[in-house]
C-alpha atoms as one frame of an Amber mdcrd trajectory, in Angstrom:
protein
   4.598  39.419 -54.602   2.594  41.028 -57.058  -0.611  43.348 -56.256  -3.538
  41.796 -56.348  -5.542  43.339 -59.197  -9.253  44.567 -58.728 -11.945  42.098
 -58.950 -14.917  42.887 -61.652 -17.265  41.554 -59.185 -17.522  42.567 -55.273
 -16.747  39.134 -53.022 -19.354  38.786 -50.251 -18.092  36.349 -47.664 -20.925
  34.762 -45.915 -20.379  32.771 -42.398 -23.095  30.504 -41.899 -22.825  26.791
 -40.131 -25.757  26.287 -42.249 -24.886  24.809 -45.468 -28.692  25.511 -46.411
 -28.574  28.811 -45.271 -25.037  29.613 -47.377 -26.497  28.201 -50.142 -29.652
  30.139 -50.127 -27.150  33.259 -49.597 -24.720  32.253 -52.485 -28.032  32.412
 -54.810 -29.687  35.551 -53.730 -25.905  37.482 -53.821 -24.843  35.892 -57.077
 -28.063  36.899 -58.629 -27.252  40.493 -58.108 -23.470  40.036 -59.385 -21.599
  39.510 -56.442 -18.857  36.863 -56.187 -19.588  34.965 -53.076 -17.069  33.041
 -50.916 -18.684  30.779 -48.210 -16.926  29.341 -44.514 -18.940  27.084 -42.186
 -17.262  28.566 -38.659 -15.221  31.523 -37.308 -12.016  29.421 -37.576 -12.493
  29.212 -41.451 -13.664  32.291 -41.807 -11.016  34.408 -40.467  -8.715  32.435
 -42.334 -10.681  32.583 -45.447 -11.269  36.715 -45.250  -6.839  37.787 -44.636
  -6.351  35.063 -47.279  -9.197  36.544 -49.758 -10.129  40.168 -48.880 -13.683
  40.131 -49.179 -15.424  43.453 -49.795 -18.370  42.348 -47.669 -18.752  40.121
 -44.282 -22.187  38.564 -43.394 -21.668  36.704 -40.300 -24.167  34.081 -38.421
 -24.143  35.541 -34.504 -24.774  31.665 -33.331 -21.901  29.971 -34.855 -20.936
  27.131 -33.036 -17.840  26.702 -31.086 -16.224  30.106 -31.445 -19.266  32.587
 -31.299 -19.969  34.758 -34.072 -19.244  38.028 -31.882 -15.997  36.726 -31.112
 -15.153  35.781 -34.515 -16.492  39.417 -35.401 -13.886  40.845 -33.139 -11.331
  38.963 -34.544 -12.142  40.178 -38.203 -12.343  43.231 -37.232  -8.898  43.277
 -35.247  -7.257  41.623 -38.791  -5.085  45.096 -40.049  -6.172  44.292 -43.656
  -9.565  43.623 -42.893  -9.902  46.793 -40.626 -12.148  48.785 -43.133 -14.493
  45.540 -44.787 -18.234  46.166 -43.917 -19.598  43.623 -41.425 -23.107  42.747
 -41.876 -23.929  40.509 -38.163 -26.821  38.219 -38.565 -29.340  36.275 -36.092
 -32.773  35.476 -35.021 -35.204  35.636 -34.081 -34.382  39.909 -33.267 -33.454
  40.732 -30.169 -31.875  44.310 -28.192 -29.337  41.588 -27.076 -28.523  40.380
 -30.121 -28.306  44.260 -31.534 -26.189  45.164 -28.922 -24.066  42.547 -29.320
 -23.104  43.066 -33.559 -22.803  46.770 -32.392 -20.319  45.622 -29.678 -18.460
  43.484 -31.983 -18.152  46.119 -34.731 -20.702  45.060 -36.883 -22.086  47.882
 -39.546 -25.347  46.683 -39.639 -27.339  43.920 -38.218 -30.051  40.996 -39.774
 -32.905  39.185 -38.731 -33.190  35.430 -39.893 -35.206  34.278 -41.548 -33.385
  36.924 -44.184 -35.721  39.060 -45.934 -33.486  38.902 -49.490 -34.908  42.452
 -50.278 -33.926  43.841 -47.063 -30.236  41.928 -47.085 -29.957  43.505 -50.421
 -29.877  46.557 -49.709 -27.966  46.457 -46.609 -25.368  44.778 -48.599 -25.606
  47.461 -51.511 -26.025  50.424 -48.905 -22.587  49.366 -47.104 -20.456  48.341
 -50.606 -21.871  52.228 -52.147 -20.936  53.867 -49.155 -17.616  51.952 -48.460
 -16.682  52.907 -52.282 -16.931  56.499 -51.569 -15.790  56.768 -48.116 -18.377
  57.038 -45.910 -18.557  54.209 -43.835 -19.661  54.834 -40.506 -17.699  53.189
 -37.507 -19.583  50.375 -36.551 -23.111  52.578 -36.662 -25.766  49.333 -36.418
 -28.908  51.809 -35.617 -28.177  54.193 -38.312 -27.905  51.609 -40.959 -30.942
  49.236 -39.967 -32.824  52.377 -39.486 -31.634  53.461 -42.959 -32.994  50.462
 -45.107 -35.764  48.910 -43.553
């Protein structure tokens, strides 16, 4: 098989059972030149992410059937998706719901309704620092603490 050759354009994969709230995702992220790829539950999803190597996971915390912390664990166990940023999102904010993304593995964790400025950043924040190696394990506080 050949290698895969570099994308121009970071993919952003965005788990949301919401098509409303994937679509208002896939326009803010597109906007600021990121290819987006879009899966409506966890089963999708992790499918979607070994198949397509996204740069970037945003993932709903309330997905239905399989929750979005469980679907987080399972990305995160995935070998080739081991070192992709995981941005966990929910509302309305909650400690539980903070623990929980850390728990899970996420990088960082946001509210809904999304702030786009604030998901911006978080999304830029994790892609800079995963593209010169400084990605903390799985440090939620930190990062929140670091953008908003």
């Amino acid at each position: 098989m050949p290698p895969k050759q570099k994308r121009l354009r970071p993919l952003v994969m965005v788990i949301d059972e919401s098509r409303h709230t994937r679509r208002a995702l896939r326009f803010y992220l597109s906007n600021e030149g990121y290819d987006v790829d879009e899966a409506p539950n966890s089963h999708a999803a992790v499918e979607s992410a070994s198949d397509n190597s996204p740069d970037l996971i945003l993932i709903d915390l309330n997905l239905p059937g399989s929750s979005g912390v469980l679907a987080t664990q399972r990305l995160r166990s995935a070998t080739q998706l081991s070192g992709v940023p995981v941005v966990a999102c929910a509302g309305p904010d909650s400690q539980a719901y903070r623990d929980a993304a850390r728990v899970a593995g996420a990088d960082a964790y946001v509210t809904k309704p999304f702030n786009p400025a604030v998901l911006l950043r978080v999304v830029r924040s994790l892609l800079n620092r995963r593209d010169v190696g400084v990605l903390p394990g799985s440090d939620v506080t930190q990062l929140a603490s670091m953008v908003l």
